[in-house]
N, C-alpha and C positions, 0 to 999 in steps of 0.2 A: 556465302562468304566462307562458313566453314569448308566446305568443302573444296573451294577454293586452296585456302589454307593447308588443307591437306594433302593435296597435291606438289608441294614443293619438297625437295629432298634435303633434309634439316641440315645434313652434315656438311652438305655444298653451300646454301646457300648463305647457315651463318656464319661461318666460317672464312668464306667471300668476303661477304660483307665486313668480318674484322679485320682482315688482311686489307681491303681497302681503307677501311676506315686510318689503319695505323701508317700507311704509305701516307694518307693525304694529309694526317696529322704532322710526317715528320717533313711532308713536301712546302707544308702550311706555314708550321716553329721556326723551322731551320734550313730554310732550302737551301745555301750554300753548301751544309751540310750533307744535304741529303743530295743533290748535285754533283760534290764530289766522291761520296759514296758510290753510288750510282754508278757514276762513272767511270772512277778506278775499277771495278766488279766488272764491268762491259770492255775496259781495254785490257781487262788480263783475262777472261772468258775470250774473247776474239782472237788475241795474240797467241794462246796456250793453244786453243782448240780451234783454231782457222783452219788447220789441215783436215780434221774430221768437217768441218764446215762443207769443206768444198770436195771431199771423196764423197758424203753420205747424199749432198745434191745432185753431186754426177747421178750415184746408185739409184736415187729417187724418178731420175729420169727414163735411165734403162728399165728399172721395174717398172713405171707406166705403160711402156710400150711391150714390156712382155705378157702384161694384163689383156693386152687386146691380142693378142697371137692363140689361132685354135681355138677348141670348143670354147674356152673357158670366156672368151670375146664375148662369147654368144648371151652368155648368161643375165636374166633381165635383175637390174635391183628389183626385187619384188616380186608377186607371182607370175608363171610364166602367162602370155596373155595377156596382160594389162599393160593396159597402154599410158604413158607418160602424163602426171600431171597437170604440166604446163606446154604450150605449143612450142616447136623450136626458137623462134625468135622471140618470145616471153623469158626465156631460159637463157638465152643468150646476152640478155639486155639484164637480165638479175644477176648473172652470176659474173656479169662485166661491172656490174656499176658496184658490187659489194669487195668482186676481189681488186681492181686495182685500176678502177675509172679516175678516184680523186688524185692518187699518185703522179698519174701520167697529165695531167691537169699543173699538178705543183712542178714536177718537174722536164715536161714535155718541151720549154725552149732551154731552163737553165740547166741541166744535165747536160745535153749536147753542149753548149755555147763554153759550162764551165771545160770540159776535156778539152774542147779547142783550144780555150785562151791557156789552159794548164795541161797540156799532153803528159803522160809520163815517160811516151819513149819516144818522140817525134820535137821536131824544131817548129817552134810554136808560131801559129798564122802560117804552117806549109798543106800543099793538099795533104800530104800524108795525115795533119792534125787531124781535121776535118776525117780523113777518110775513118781515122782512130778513133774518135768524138763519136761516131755514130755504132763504130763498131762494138765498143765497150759498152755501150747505151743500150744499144739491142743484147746484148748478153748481158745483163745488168738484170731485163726486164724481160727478158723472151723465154724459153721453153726451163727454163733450170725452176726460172720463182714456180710456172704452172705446174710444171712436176713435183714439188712438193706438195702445192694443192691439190693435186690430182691424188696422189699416195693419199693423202689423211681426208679427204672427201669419199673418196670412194671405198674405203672400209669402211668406214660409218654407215656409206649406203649401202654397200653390200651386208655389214650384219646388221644394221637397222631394218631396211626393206626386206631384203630376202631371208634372214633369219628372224628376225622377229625380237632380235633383243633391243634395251634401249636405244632412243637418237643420243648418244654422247661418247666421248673421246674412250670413254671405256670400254665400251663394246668392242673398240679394235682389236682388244689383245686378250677377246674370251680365248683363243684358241691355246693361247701361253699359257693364265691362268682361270679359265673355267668360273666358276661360279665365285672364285675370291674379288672377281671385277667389281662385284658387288659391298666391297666391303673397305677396310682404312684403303688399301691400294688403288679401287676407283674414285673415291671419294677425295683424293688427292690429287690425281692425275685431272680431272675434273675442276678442280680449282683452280692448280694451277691453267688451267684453260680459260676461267672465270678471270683471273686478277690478269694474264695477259691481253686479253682482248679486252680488258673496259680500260685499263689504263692504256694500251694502244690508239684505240679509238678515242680518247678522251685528248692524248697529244694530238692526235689529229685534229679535233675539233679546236682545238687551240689554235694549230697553225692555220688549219680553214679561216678562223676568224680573222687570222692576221690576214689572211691574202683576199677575202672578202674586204678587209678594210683599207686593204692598198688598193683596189681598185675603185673603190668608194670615195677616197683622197683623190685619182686624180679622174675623176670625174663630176665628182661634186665639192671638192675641196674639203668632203670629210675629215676631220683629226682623225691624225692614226696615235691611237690613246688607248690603254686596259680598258676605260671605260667602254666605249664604242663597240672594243671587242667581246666585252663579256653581254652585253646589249645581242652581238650579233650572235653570242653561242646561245643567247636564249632564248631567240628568235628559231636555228635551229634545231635546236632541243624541242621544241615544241611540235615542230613539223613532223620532227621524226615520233614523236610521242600520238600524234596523230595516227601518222600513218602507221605505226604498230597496232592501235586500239583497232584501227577500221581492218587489218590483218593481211595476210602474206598476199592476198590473191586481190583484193580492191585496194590495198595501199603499198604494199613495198612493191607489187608488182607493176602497177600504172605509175608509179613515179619512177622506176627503174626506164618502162619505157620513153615516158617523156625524158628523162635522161638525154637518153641517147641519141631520142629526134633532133636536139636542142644541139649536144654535143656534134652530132653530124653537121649542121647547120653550121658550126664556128668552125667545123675541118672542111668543109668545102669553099666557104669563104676564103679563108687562109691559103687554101691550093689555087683559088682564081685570081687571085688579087694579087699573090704572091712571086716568087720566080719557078712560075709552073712547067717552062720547060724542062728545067732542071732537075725540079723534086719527081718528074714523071722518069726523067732516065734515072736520078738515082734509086728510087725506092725498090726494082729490083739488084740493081748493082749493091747495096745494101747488103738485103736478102743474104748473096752469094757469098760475099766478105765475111758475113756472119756464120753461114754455115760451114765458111772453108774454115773459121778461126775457132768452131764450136769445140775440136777435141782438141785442138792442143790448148785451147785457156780453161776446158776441163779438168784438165790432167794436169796441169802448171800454171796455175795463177803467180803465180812469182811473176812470167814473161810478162806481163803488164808495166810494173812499177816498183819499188821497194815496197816493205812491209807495213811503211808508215800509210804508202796509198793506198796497199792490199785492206789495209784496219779503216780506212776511214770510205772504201768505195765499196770493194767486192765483199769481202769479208762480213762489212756492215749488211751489207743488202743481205746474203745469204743468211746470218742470226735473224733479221727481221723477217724474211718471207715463213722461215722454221717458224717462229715466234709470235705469228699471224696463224699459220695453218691450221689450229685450232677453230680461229673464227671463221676463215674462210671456207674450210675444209667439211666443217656442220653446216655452213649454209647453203653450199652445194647440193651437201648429201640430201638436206629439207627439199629443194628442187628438181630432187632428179630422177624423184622414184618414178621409175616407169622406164626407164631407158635401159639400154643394154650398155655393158660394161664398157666392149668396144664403142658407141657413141658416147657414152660419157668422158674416157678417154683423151678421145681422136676431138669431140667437141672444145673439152676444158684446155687440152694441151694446145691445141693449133688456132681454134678462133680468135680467142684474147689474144692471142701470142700476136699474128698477123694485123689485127685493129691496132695495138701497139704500136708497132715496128710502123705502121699508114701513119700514126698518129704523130711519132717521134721524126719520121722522113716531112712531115708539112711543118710541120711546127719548129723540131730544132734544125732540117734541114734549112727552112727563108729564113731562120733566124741566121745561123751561120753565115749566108749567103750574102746577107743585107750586112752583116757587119763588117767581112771582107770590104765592103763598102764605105766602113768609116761609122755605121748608126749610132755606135754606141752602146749595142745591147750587152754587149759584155760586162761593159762598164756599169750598165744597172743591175746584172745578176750576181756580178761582187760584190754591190755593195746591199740587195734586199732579192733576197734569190724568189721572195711572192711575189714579187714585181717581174719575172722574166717573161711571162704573157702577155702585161699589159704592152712593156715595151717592146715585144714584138709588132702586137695592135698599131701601136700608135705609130708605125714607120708604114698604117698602110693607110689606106682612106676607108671613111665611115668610123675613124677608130671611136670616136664617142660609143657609137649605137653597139660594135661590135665589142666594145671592155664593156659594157653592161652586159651583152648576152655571154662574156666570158664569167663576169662575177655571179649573174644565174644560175649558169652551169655549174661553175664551183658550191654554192650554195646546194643546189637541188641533190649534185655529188653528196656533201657533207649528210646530206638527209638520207640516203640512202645508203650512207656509210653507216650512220649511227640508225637506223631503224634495223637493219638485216645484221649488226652485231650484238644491239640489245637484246633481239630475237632468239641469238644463238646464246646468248648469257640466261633468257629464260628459259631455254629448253634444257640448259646443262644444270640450274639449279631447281627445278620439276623434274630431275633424274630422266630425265630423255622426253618429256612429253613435248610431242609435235603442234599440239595447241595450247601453250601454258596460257594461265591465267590472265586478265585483263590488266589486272593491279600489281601483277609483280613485273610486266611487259613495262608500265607506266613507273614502277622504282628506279627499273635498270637503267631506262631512257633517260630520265632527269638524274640520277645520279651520276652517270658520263656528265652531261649538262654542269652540275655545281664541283665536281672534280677538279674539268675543267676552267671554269671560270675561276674558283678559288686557287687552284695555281700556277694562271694565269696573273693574279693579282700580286700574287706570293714571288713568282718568278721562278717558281719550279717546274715548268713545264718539260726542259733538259732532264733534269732527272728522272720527271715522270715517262720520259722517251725510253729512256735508257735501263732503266727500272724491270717496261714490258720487255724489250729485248731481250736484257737478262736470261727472259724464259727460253729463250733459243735453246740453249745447251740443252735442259732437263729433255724439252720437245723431240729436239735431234734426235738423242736417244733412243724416245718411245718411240719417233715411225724408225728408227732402225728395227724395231722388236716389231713393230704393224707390218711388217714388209712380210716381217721372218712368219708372223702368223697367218695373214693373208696371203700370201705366198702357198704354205702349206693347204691351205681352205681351198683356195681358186685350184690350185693341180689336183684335189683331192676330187673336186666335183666337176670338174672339165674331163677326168677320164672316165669317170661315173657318166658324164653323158657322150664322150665317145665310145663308151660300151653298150650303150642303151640303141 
């Protein structure tokens, strides 16, 4: 145990731990308070700094792809020689189901169906809505959120694996400042990575429970009640506390893929039963909309809508995916040693992206489709947006058996959200160790767990959303400065190896 003990980095982790503590105190006392706190700080952080939002996402994306151009592609995280970890599709099913499985779950029919029924530049129920609906959808969730993950993943694994400094956010910007990463300047940068990701994932598990309990209601007449739901976050709390203890390779990694088997299972359902000629011509026609609309809603988010939909759609997402990168961005880098830059890349940025884009064309595409029809499902995503899966289900047949395998999947989601980000919250407060401890794995996990249940009870779970976002701006920032020192690292030793 002692040595256990000794293995955690004092300054990160207790300091964490008081930074949580006094959020959940003030989320606890006074959550209107803290609510509109929270909240006023996230709509004047989005409205002030939207424009840097949406230039430094653009920028995150082109540097992705400059990553993989030339020698420097070449470059393996790790030593040359060694071969990858995890098998491709082990890697593919972790790094889907930690970055953005539950997401596309929560809002895989009501995203699409809300832009329908609410376009912001089209005549609502026209195709053009629909065509809008999907389009905004796919750039909402497609290559802009992976390029952030891709920028702050792969400096961590490029100086983690191949230079050999710590797994943590700090190592990205040895080449700025050198051996001060080690000291108040990492030790911060670090935290704030700590208190973003448990209170992101702790809203998460909040809303998981809600949408777990909507489907629980209309299949077994469950109350949708705090109680039930704090029942179901400690249900998976515990799962995910599991599959932490049993470790990355026998438990985040086999639920990551049963994940996915499950998940596949309810998108091919959903494409057969559904209006499958349809979603088979759109999902390239999609694709192309998307790519022909990629630079100019790059470079002008305004063309979309006013500034009030710019703050509550695009705007939002881009603070949040910045605001995540931390968690997602380490759990990558933990699964990719072994890979070349270029595979890491071309992997992170285009697989998720394309599963996505399949995912949103079956799911909010028959949704839209069926309600041109009259079903209704618009009318349940305005009034309980966790309800927009079931109500797509229920307009097919089998819906019983298929909203149980849908509330599954969310579930099994929820466990692999919260095991592969308490994961990343031990490794940042063990100052980068790749195997932390058993017993501070088992804190991190249950404290997400009573976080959220307690403000959940409290009604603070709005603030605690908005709280993590927050961190967006500080983040934004730092990968502007990871770019600039990665940047300098990768040209430094791509010419070194095309001179060799």
């Amino acid at each position: 145990m002692k040595g256990d003990w000794s293995r955690i980095e004092p300054a990160v982790f207790f300091s964490s731990a008081a930074v949580v503590v006094f959020v959940l105190a003030f989320g606890v006392i006074d959550p209107d308070g803290a609510k509109d706190t929270f909240l006023g700080l996230q709509d004047w952080i989005v409205g002030t700094f939207g424009w840097l939002f949406v230039a430094s996402t653009a920028l995150f994306l082109v540097f992705s792809v400059w990553c993989t151009l030339g020698a420097r592609g070449r470059l393996r995280l790790g030593p040359e020689g060694e071969a990858p970890d995890f098998a491709l599709h082990s890697w593919f099913a972790m790094l889907f189901s930690a970055g953005m499985g539950i997401g596309i779950m929560f809002f895989g029919v009501a995203e699409p169906v809300m832009h329908y029924a609410s376009p912001p530049s089209a005549a609502v129920g026209s195709p053009l809505a629909a065509q809008q609906a999907m389009t905004i959808t796919f750039f909402h969730w497609g290559l802009h959120a992976w390029g952030v993950y891709t920028v702050m993943g792969l400096a961590i694994a490029y100086f983690g694996h191949r230079k050999g400094l710590p797994l943590a956010i700090r190592s990205t910007l040895y080449p700025l400042l050198g051996n001060r990463i080690h000291g108040w300047i990492g030790h911060s940068v670090d935290t704030f990575a700590v208190f973003g990701t448990i209170f992101g994932l702790a809203t998460s598990l909040g809303l998981g429970a809600m949408q777990i309990n909507a489907g629980l209601h209309r299949l077994f007449g469950t109350p949708e009640s705090a109680g039930v739901q704090v029942v179901l976050i400690a249900l998976i709390t515990a799962g995910a506390t599991t599959s932490l203890v049993l470790g990355l390779d026998k438990g985040i990694r086999r639920l990551s893929e049963l994940n996915v088997v499950l998940a596949t299972l309810l998108l091919l359902f959903v494409a057969a039963a559904g209006p499958t000629l349809v979603l088979v011509k759109a999902f390239p026609a999609h694709i192309v909309d998307y790519l022909v609309a990629l630079v100019p809603l790059s470079t002008g988010y305004e063309q979309l809508g006013d500034i009030a939909w710019q703050k509550s759609w695009t705007l939002f997402y881009w603070a949040w995916w910045i605001a995540w990168s931390p968690f997602v961005g380490m759990f990558i880098a933990r699964i990719s040693r072994g890979r070349t830059i270029r595979e890491f890349v071309l992997g992170v940025l285009l697989v998720p992206t394309l599963v996505s884009f399949l995912w949103f064309t079956v799911f909010g595409g028959s949704a839209i489709t069926l309600d041109t029809q009259s079903s209704g499902i618009a009318t349940a995503v305005a009034t309980d947006l966790s309800t927009g899966i079931y109500a797509l289900l229920d307009r097919l047949p089998a819906a019983g058996i298929t909203s149980l395998l849908a509330a599954l999947v969310v579930a099994v989601f929820f466990i692999t959200s919260s095991d592969s980000g308490s994961f990343v919250v031990d490794m940042l407060t063990s100052g980068g160790d790749p195997d932390p401890p058993v017993w501070q794995r088992v804190f991190w996990a249950v404290s997400e767990g009573v976080i959220a249940a307690a403000l959940l009870l409290a009604g603070g779970l709005a603030a605690l959303k908005s709280a993590a976002i927050n961190t967006g701006l500080p983040f934004c920032v730092i990968l502007l400065f990871v770019c600039l020192g990665l940047g300098r690292a990768l040209r430094k030793e791509g010419n070194a190896a095309r001179s060799d």
